[in-house]
MARTITOR-933251 format. One line per field, with one value per residue: residue number from 0; chain; x, y, z of N, C-alpha, C in turn. Coordinates in steps of 0.05 Angstrom, whole numbers. Layout:
REM MARTITOR-933251
nr: NUM,...
kette: A,...
n.px: X,...
n.py: Y,...
n.pz: Z,...
ca.px: X,...
ca.py: Y,...
ca.pz: Z,...
c.px: X,...
c.py: Y,...
c.pz: Z,...
***
This chain:
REM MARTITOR-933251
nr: 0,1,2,3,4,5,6,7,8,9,10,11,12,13,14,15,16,17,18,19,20,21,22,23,24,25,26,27,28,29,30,31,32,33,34,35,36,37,38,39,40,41,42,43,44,45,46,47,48,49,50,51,52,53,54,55,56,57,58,59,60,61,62,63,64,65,66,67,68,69,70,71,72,73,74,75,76,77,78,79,80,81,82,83,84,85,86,87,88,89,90,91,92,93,94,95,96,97,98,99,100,101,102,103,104,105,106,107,108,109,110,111,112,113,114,115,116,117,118,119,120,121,122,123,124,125,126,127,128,129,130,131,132,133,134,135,136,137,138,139,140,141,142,143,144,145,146,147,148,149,150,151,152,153,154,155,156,157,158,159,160,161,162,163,164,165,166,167,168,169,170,171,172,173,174,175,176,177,178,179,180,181,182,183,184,185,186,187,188,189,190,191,192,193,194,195,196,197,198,199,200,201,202,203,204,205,206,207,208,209,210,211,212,213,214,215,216,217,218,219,220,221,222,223,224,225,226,227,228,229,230,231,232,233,234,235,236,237,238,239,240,241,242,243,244,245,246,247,248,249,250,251,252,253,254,255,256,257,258,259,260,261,262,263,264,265,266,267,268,269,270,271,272,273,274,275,276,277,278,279,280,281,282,283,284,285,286,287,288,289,290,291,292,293,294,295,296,297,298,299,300,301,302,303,304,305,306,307,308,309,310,311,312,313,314,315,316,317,318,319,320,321,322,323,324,325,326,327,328,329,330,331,332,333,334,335,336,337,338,339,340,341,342,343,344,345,346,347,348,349,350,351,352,353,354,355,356,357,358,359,360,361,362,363,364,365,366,367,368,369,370,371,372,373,374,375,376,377,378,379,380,381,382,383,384,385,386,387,388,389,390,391,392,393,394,395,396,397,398,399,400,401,402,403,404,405,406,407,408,409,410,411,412,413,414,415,416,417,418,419,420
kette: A,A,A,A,A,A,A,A,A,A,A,A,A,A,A,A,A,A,A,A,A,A,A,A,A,A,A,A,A,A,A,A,A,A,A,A,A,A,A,A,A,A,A,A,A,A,A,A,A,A,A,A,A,A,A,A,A,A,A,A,A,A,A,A,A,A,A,A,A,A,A,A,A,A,A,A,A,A,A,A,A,A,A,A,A,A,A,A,A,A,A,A,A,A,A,A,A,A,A,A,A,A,A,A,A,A,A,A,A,A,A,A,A,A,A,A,A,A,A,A,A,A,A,A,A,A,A,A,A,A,A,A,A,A,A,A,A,A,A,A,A,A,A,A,A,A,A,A,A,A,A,A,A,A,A,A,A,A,A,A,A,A,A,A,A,A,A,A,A,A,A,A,A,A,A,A,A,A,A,A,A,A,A,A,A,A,A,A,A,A,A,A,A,A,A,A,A,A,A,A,A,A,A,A,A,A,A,A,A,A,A,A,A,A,A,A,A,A,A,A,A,A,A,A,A,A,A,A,A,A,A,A,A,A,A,A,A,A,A,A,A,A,A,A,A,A,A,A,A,A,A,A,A,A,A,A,A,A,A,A,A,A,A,A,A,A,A,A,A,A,A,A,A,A,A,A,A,A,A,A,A,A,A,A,A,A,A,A,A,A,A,A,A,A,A,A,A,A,A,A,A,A,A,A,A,A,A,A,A,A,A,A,A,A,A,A,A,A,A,A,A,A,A,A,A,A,A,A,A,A,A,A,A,A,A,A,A,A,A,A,A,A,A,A,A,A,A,A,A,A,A,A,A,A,A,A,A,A,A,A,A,A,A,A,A,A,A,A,A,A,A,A,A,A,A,A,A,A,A,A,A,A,A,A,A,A,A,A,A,A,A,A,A,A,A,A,A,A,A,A,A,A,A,A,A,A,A,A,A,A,A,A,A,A,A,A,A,A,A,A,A
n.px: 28,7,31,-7,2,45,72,92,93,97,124,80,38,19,22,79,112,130,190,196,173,226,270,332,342,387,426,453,472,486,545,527,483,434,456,490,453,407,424,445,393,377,418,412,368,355,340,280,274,287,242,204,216,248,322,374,434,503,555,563,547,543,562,602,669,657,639,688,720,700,697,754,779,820,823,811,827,867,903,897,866,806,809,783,749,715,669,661,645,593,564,549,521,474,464,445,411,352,304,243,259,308,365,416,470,504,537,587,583,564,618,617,630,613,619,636,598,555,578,571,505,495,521,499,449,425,365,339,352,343,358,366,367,386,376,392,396,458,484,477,500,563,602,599,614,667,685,687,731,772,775,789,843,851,899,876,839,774,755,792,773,720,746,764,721,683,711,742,717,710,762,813,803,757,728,724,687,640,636,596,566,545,476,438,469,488,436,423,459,456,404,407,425,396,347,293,251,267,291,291,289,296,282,323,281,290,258,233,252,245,221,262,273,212,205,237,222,168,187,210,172,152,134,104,142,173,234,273,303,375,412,469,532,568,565,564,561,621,641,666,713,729,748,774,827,827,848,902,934,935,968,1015,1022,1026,1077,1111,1120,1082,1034,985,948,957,940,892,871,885,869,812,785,799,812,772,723,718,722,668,634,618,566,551,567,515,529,582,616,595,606,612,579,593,559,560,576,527,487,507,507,444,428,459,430,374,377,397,344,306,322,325,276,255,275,242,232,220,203,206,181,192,226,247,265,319,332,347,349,356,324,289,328,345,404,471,520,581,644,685,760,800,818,882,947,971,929,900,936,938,891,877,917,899,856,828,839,781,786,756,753,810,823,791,806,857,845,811,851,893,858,858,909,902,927,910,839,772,750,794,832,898,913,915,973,997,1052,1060,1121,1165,1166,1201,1203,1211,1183,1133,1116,1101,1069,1016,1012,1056,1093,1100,1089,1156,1176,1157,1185,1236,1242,1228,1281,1316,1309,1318,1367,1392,1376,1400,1459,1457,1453,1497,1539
n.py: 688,711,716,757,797,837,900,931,965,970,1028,1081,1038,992,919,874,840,779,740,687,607,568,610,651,692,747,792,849,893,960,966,995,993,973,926,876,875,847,811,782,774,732,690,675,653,610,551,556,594,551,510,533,543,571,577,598,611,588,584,619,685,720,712,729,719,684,732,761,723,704,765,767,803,822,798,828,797,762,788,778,749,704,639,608,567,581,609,571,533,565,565,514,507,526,510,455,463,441,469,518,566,612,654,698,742,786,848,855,836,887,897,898,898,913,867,829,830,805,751,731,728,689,643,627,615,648,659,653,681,731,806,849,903,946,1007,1082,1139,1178,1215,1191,1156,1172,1190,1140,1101,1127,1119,1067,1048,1070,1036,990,1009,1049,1117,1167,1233,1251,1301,1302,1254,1262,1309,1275,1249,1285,1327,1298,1253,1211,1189,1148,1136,1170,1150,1089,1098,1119,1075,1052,1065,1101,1100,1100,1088,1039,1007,1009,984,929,915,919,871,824,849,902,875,843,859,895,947,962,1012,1039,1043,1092,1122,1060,1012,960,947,931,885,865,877,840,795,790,794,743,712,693,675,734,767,725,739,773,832,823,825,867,890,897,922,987,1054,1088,1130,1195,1199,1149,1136,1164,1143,1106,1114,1143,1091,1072,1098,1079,1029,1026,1053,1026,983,938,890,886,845,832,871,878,843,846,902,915,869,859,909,954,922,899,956,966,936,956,1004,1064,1128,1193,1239,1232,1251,1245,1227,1274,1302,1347,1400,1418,1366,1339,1369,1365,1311,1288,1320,1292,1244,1261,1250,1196,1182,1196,1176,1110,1097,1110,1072,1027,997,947,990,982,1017,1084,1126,1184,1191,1186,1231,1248,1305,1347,1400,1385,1406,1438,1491,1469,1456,1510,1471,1474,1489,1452,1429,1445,1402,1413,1448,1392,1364,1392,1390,1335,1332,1367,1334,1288,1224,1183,1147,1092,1085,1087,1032,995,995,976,915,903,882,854,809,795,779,730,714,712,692,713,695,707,669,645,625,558,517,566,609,675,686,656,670,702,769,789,759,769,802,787,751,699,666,689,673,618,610,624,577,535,546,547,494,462,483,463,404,401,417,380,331,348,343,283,264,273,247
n.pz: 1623,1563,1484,1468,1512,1497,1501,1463,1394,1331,1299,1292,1310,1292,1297,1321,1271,1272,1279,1219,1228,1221,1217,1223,1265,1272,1309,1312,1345,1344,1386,1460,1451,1497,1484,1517,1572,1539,1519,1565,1586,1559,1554,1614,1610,1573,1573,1589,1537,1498,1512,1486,1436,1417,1402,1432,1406,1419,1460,1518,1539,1489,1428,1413,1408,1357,1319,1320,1299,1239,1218,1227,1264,1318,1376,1443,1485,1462,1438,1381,1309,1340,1328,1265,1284,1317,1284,1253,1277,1305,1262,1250,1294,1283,1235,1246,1277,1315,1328,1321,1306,1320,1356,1349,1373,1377,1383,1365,1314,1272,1259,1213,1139,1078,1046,1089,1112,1076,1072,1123,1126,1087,1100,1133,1139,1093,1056,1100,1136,1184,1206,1257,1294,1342,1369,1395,1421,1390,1415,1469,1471,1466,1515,1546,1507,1499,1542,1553,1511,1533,1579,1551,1544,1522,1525,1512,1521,1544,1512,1471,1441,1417,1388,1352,1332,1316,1281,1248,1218,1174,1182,1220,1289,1293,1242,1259,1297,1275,1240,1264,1289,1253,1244,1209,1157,1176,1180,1131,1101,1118,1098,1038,1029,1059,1050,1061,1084,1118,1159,1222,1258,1333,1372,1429,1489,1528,1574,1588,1611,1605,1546,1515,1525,1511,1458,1439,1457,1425,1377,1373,1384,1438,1497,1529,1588,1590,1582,1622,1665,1694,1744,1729,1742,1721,1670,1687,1680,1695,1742,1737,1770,1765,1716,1701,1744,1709,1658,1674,1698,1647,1614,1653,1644,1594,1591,1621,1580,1578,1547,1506,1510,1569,1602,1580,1610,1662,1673,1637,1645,1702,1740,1724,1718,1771,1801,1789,1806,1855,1897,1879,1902,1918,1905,1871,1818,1755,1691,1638,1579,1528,1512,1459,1432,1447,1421,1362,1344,1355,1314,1271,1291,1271,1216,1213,1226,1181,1143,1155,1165,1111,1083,1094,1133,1184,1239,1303,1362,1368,1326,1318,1369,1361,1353,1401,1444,1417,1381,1320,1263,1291,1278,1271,1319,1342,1345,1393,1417,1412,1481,1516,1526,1570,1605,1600,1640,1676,1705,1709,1753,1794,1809,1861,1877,1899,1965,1961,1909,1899,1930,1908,1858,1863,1889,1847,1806,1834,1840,1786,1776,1787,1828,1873,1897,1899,1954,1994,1990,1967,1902,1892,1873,1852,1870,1893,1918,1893,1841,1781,1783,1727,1693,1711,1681,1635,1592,1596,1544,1513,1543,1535,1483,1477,1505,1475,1425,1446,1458,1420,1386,1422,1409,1350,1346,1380,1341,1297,1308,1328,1273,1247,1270
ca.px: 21,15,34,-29,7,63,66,108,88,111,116,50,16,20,29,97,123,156,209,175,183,246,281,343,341,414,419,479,477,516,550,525,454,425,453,495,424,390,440,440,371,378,432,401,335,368,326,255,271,284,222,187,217,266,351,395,460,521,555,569,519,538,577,631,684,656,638,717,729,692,706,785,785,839,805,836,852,883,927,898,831,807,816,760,734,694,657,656,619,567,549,552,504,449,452,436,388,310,284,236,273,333,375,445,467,529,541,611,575,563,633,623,633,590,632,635,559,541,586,549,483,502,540,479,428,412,340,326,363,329,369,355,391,386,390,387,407,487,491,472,520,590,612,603,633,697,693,692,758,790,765,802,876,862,901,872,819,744,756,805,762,705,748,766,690,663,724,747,690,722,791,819,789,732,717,719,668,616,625,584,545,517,453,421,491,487,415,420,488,443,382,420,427,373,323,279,233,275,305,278,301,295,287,308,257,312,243,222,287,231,221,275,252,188,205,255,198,150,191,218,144,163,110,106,156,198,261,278,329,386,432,494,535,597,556,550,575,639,643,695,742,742,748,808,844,842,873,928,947,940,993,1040,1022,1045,1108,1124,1115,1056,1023,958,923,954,928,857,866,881,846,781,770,801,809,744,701,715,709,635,615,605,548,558,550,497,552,596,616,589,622,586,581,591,533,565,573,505,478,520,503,424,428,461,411,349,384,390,315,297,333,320,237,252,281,215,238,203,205,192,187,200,254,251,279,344,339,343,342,351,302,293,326,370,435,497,537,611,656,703,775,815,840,913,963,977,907,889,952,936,861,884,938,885,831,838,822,777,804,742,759,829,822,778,826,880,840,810,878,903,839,851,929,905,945,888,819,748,748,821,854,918,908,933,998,1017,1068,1081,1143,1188,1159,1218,1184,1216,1170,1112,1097,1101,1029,1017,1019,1081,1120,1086,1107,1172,1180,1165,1211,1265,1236,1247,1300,1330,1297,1328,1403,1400,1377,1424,1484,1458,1460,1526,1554
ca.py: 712,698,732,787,809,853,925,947,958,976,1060,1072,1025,960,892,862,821,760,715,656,590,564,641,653,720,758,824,858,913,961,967,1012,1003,956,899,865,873,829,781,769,766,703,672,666,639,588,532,570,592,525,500,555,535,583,569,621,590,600,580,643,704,728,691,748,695,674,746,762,701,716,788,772,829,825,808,839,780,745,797,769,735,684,611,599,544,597,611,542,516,569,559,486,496,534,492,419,465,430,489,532,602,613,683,702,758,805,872,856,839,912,921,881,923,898,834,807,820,780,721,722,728,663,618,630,613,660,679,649,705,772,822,861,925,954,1040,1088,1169,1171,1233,1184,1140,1191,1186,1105,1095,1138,1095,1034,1050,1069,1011,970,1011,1075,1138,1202,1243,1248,1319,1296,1233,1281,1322,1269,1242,1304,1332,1274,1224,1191,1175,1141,1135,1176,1131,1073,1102,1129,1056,1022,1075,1121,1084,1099,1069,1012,996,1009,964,897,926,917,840,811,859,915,861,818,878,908,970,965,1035,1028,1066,1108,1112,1041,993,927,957,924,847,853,885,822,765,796,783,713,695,682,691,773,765,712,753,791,835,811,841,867,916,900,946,1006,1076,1094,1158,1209,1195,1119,1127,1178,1126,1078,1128,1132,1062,1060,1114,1065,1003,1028,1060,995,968,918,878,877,829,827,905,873,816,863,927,912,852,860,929,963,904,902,979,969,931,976,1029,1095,1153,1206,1262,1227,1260,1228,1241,1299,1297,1376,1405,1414,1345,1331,1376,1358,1284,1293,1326,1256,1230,1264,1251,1177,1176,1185,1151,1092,1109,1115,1041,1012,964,945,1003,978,1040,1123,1127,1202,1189,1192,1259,1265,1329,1380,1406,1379,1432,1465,1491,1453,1480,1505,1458,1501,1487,1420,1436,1445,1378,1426,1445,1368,1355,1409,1386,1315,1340,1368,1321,1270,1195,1170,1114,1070,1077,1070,1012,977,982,946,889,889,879,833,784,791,764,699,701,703,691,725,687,713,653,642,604,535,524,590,618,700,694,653,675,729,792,799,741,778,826,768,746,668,670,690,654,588,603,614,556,515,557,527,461,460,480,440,380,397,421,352,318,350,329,255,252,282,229
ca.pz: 1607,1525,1464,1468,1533,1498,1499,1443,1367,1306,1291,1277,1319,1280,1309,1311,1255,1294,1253,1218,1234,1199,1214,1236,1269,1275,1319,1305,1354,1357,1414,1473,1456,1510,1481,1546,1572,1520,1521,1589,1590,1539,1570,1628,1611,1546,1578,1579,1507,1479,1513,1472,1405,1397,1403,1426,1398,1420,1494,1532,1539,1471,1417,1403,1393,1329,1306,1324,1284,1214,1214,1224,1283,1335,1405,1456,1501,1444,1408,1347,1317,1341,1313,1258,1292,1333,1271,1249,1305,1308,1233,1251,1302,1268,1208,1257,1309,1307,1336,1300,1313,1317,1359,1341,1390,1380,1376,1350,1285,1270,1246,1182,1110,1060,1036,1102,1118,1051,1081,1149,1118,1071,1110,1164,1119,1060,1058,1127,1163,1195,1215,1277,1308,1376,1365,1420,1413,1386,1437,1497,1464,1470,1533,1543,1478,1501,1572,1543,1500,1558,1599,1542,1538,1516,1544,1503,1538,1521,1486,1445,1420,1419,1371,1325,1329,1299,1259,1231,1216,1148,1185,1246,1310,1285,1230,1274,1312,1256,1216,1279,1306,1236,1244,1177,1138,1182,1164,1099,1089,1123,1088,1027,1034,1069,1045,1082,1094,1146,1174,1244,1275,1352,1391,1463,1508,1565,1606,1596,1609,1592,1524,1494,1522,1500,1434,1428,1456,1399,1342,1378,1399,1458,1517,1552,1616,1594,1589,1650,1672,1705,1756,1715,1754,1710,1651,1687,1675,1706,1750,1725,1781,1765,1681,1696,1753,1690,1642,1684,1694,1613,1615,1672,1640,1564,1592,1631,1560,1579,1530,1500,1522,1595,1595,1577,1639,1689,1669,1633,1659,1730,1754,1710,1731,1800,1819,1776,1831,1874,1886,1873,1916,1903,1901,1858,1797,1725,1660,1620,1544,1523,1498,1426,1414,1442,1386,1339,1346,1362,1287,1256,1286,1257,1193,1207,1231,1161,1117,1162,1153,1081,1079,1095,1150,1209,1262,1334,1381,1363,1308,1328,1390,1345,1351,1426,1457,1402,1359,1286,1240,1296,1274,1293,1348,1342,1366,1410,1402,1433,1510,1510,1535,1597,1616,1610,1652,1706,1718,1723,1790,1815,1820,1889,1872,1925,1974,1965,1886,1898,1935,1888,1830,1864,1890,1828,1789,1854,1830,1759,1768,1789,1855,1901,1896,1927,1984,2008,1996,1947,1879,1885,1849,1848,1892,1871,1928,1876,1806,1782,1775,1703,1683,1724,1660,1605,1581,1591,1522,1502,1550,1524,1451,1477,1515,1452,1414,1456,1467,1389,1370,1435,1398,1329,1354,1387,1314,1276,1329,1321,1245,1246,1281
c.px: 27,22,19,-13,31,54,80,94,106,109,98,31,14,22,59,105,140,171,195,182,203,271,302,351,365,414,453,497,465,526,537,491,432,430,465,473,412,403,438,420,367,391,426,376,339,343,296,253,262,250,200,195,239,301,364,425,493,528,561,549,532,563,601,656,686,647,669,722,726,694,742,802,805,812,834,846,866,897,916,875,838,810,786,738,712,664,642,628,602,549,542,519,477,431,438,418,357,300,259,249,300,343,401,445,496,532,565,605,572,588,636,609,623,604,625,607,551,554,556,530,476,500,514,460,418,378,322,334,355,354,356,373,374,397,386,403,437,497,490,492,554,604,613,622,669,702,702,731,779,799,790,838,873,869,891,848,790,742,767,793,742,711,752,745,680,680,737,731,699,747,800,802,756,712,703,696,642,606,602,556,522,501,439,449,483,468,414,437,472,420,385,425,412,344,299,263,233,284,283,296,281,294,286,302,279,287,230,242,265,230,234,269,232,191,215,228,170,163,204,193,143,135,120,116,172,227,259,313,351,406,457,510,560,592,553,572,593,636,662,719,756,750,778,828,852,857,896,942,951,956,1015,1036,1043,1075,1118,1128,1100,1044,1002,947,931,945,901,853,859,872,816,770,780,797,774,723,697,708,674,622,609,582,561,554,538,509,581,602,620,605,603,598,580,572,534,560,542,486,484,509,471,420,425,439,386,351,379,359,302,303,327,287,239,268,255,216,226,214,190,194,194,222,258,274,311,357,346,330,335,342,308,299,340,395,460,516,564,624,685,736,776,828,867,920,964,954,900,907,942,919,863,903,921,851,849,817,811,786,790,751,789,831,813,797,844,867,830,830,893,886,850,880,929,916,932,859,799,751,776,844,879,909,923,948,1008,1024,1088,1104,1159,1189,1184,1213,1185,1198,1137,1095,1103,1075,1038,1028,1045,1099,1111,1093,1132,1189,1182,1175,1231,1260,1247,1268,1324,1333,1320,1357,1403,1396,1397,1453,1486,1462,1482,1542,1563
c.py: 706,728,766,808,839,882,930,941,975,1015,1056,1058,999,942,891,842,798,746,688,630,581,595,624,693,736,790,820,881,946,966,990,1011,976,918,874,858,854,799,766,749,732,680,661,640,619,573,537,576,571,512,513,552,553,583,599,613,610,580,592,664,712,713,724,740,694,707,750,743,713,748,786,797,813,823,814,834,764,758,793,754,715,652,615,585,550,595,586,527,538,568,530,479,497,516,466,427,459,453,511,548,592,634,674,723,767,838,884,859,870,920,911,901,900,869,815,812,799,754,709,715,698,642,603,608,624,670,670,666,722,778,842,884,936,989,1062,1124,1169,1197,1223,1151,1150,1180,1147,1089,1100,1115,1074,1029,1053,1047,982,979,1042,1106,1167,1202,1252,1278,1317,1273,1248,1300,1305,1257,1260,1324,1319,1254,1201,1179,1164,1133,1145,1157,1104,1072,1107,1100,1041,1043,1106,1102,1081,1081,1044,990,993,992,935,896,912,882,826,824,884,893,842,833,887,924,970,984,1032,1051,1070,1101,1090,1011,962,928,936,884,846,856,853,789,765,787,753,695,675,698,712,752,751,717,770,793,820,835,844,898,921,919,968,1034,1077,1124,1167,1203,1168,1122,1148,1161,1111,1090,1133,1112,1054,1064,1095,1038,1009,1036,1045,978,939,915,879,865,818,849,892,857,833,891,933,890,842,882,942,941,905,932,980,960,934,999,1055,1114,1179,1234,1259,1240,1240,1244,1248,1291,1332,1379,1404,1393,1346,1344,1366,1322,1281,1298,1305,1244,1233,1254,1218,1165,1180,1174,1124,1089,1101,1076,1027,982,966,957,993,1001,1067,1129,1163,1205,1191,1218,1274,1284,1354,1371,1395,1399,1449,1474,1476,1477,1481,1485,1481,1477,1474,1437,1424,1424,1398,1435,1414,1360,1363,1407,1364,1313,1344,1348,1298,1251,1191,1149,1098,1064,1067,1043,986,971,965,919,882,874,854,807,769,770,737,696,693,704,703,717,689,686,651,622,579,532,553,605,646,702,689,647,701,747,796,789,747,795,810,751,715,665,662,681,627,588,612,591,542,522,540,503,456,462,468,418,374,408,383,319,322,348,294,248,265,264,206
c.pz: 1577,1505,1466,1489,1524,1487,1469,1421,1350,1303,1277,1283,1310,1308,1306,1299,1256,1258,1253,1223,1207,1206,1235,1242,1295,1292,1323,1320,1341,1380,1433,1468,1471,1499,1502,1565,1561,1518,1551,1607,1580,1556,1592,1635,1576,1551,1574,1547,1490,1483,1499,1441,1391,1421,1411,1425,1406,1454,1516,1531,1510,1448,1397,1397,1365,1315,1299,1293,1254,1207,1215,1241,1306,1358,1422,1477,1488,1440,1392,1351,1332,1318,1298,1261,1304,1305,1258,1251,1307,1282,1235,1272,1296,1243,1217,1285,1298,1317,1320,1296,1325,1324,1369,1357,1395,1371,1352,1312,1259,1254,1218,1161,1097,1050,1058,1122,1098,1069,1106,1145,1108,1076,1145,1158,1101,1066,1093,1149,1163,1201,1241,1292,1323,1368,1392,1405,1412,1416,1474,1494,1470,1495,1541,1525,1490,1527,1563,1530,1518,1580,1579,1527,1534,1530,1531,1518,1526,1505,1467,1429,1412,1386,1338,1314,1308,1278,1233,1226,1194,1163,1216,1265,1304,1264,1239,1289,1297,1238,1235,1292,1282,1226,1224,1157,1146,1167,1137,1081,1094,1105,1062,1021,1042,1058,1063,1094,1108,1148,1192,1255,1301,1368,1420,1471,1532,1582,1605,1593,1601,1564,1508,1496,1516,1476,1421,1426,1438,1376,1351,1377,1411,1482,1539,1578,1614,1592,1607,1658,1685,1722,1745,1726,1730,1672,1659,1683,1691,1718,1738,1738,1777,1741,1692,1719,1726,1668,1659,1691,1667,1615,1622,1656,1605,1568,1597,1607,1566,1561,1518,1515,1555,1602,1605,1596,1656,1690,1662,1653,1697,1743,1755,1720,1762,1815,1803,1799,1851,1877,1884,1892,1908,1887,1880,1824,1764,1702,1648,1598,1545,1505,1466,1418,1418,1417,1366,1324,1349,1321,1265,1261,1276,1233,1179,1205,1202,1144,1133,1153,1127,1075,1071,1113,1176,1227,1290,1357,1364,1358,1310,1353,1381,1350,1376,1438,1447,1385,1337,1273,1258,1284,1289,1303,1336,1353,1370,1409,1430,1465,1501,1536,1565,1613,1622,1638,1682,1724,1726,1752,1795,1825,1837,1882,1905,1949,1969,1933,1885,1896,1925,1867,1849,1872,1863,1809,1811,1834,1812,1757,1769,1812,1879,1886,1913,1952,2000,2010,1965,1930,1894,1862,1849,1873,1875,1888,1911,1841,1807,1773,1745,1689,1683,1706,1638,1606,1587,1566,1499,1513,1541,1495,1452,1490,1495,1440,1421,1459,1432,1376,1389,1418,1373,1325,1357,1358,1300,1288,1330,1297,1223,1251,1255
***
């Protein structure tokens, strides 16, 4: 199937504007809008790409490492950035790839303030870099957003992020959340640096989940069908009874005083992963977004929908769609006042975790310790009978930089005892 074969065009009907040969073309996200999706898609199919002329650089489905890295962000199985080297090596590889094309692929990128977008842009290549963002309605964004945070430590409840989302937007948590996801700033901050005229705004289609691979193998020029879904269960929404089991283990894990980044071992990436992979049942109860925000947020987005328009950068798909559900020009909704610590308390007693969810979190968290493996058998080398439990909540990590702690200053007691002598 060739080029002619893709559906998608430009708002307005156009063609799509692929990246020219020589391009290196950067998608930045932001998070939550089919980008785990897109990546996957890549990752998968690396080998078909290249044979097509275009690189997707990096060695993992998405090179978030080296975003981590050059932004100076805390990941949150490290504690702390990563080593530069991340960054290093993917500037290293871009600059010595023969390919014509060239796709960069993080969402993480997104959280960069105008200094350290110019770097990226730079250090990339300078006028050979597009920009590319992935947008989707911020109101079908809310609830995911809050999951996710939870999924990676956090114990407040989705009315109270909710409240500091839409009361607080300049500070805190709220801020955090508006610098990645108010879609017209965003554009307008890459916009700003590269130019409207290597910028693409991406709309993903809810009723057409291909949308966003063809939109991507149009500006790659890459031949219709060569990206395809992939089975990813470990992206999918959380029911309400599974996102509130993992706020309460945040709760037992912070009081236990547990670590960062053993938190992120055995919660995101053990517990939260493993009950994903399961199906759902049809009766299962989903996490609602309250109608306020959805207004509230539906609004932003009419707002972003034109100032993005008014840029003049390549629209692929119905920059409306911003607007969701409510009308252009409705009034914003009250937001009704925070539930009280004792209501949240009282609704959490009464809801009954399922046993199949139960049961999932602990094997998932069993997995994640390393002690046993899928196939029911025990790690080699490790024996949890004569590990001493105290040791049992200390991160690899930190017992490895204090091991060489004492290996050292063993080392240099025993120096300064010989040249004493």
């Amino acid at each position: 199937m060739g080029e002619a074969a893709h559906l998608v065009t430009r708002e307005g009907g156009a063609a799509v504007q692929s990246l020219p040969e020589g391009g290196v073309l950067l998608h930045i996200g932001p998070p939550k809008t089919g980008t785990s999706a897109l990546q996957g898609a890549c990752h998968a199919c690396r080998d078909e790409m290249r044979a097509q002329g275009v690189r997707y650089a990096g060695r993992t489905q998405q090179t978030g490492s080296a975003a981590y890295a050059v932004l100076g962000r805390q990941h949150p199985t490290l504690g702390e950035a990563p080593s530069a080297h991340h960054w290093k090596r993917l500037v290293s590889e871009v600059r010595a790839a023969k390919e014509p094309r060239i796709f960069i692929s993080s969402e993480f990128f997104a959280g960069a303030d105008d200094a350290h977008a110019a770097r990226i842009v730079e250090e990339l290549g300078g006028d050979r870099v597009h920009v590319a963002l992935t947008l989707r309605p911020v109101s079908r964004i809310l609830a995911s957003r809050w999951q996710q945070n939870v999924q990676e430590g956090a114990r407040y409840s989705f009315d109270q992020w909710l409240h500091w989302v839409f009361e607080q937007p300049s500070e805190g948590k709220g801020a955090t959340f508006w610098s990645r996801q108010r879609h017209d700033h965003l554009a307008a901050r890459w916009a700003s640096i590269v130019g409207p005229e290597r910028l693409s705004v991406v709309m993903v289609d809810e009723q057409n989940k291909s949308a966003i691979y063809q939109a991507f193998e149009a500006l790659l020029k890459l031949r219709a069908g060569t990206l395809e879904p992939q089975n990813d269960t470990a992206n999918r929404s959380m029911t309400a009874e599974e996102i509130e089991l993992l706020r309460g283990l945040n709760e037992q894990f912070t009081e236990a005083g547990i670590t960062r980044p053993l938190l992120y071992k055995m919660i995101t990436r053990g517990t939260a992963l493993y009950m994903k992979g399961r199906t759902i049942g049809p009766n299962e109860p989903k996490q609602q977004t309250p109608g306020w925000a959805i207004n509230r947020a539906d609004l932003i987005g009419w707002e972003s929908a034109a100032a993005i328009r008014a840029l003049g950068a390549q629209v692929i798909g119905n920059l409306n769609a911003l607007g969701g559900t409510t009308p252009q020009g409705d009034s914003a909704a009250q937001i009704p006042p925070l539930a009280t610590t004792a209501a949240n308390a009282s609704g959490a007693a009464a809801r009954q975790v399922p046993e199949v969810v139960a049961t999932r979190a602990a094997m998932g968290m069993l997995f994640a310790s390393g002690a046993a493996l899928r196939d029911g058998s025990g790690r080699p080398g490790v024996d949890v009978r004569v590990e001493p439990q105290v040791l049992q909540r200390v991160h690899t990590l930190d017992l490895l930089r204090v091991v060489a702690q004492r290996l050292l200053w063993s080392v240099t007691s025993r120096i300064r005892k010989i040249t004493r002598r």
